[in-house]
C-alpha positions in Angstrom: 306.5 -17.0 74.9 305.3 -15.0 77.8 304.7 -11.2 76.2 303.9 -9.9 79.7 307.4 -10.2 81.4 308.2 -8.2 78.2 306.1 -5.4 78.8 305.1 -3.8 81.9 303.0 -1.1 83.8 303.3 -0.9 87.1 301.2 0.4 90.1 303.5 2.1 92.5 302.6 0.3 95.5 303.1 3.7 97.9 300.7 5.6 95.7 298.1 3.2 94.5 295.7 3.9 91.9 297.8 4.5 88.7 298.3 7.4 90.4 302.1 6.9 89.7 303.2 4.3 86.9 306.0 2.3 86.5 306.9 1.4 83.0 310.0 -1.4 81.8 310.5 -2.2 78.5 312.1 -5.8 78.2 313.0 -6.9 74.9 314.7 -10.4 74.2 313.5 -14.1 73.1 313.0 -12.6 69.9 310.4 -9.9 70.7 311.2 -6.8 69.2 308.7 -4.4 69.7 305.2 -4.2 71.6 302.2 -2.0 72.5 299.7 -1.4 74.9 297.3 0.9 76.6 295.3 1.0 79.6 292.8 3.2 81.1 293.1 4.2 84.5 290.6 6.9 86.3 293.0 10.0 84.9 293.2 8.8 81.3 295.0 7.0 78.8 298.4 5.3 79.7 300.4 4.7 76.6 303.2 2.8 75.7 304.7 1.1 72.4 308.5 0.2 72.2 310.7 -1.5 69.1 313.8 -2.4 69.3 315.9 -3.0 65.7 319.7 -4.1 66.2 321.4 -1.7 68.7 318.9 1.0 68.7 315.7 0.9 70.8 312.9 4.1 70.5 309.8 3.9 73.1 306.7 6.1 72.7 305.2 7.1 75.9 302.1 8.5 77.1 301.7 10.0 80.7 297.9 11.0 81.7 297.3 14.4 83.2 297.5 14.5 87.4 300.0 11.2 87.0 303.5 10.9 87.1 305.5 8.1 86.1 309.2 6.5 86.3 310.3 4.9 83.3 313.4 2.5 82.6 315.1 3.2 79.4 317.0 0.4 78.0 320.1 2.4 77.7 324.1 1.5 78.6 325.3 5.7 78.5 323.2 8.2 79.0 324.7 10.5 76.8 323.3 8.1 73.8 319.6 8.5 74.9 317.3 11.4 73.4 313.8 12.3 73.7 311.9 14.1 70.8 315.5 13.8 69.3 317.2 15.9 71.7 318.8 15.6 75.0 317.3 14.1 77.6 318.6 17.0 79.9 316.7 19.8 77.4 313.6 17.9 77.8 310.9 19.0 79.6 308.8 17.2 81.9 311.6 14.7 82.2 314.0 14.2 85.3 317.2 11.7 85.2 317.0 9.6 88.2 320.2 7.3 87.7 321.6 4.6 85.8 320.4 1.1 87.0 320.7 -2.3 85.3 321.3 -1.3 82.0 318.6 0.9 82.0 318.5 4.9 82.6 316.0 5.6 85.1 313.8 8.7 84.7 311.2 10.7 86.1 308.1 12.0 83.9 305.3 14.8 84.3 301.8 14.0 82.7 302.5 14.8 78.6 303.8 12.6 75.6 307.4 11.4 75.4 309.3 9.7 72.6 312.6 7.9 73.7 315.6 6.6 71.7 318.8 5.3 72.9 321.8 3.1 72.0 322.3 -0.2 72.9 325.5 -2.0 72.2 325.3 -5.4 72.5 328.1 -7.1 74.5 330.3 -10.1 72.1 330.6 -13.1 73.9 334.1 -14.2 73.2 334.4 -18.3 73.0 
């Protein structure tokens, strides 16, 4: 199984440097959670998803004088939360727009923990 098309940190190509990441959790094949770090020239970027049935939570870490957008596996916004609350009372994090199953948000340098809902579609035969 390829574990990197499962988890990824992006460079933003129009500001290079890890200066602003891009982060997209993709579970399926029967991953179900992973992890990973890397050190760029502001800090330590963090990340380590798990999904269990319907529910997915994502811990994030942002390093200071970075910015990051982030794709959480979500399909209504009103079922994602950060720090179990709102992601609208949150601070340091911006709702961008719903894209490909996924709610799209901006983050400020700081530590995030995501959760949302994921209801799985039934393929009727």
């Amino acid at each position: 199984m390829d574990v990197c098309r499962h988890w990824r940190i992006d460079l933003d190509p129009d500001r290079p440097g890890y200066k602003h990441i891009i982060m997209r959790p993709r579970s399926g094949g029967g991953l179900t959670h992973a992890a990973a770090e890397l050190y760029c020239m502001y800090g330590k970027i963090q990340s380590a998803w798990a999904r269990d049935n319907d529910n997915f939570a994502w811990r994030i870490t942002v390093p200071t004088n970075t910015t990051a957008t982030v794709y959480v596996p979500a399909n209504d916004l009103s079922r994602v939360t950060e720090s179990g609350h709102p992601v609208d009372n949150s601070e340091g994090v911006t709702f961008l727009r719903m894209e490909a199953g996924c709610a799209v948000f901006a983050l400020q340098p700081g530590a995030y923990t995501f959760s949302s809902v994921i209801k799985q579609e039934v393929v009727q035969k």
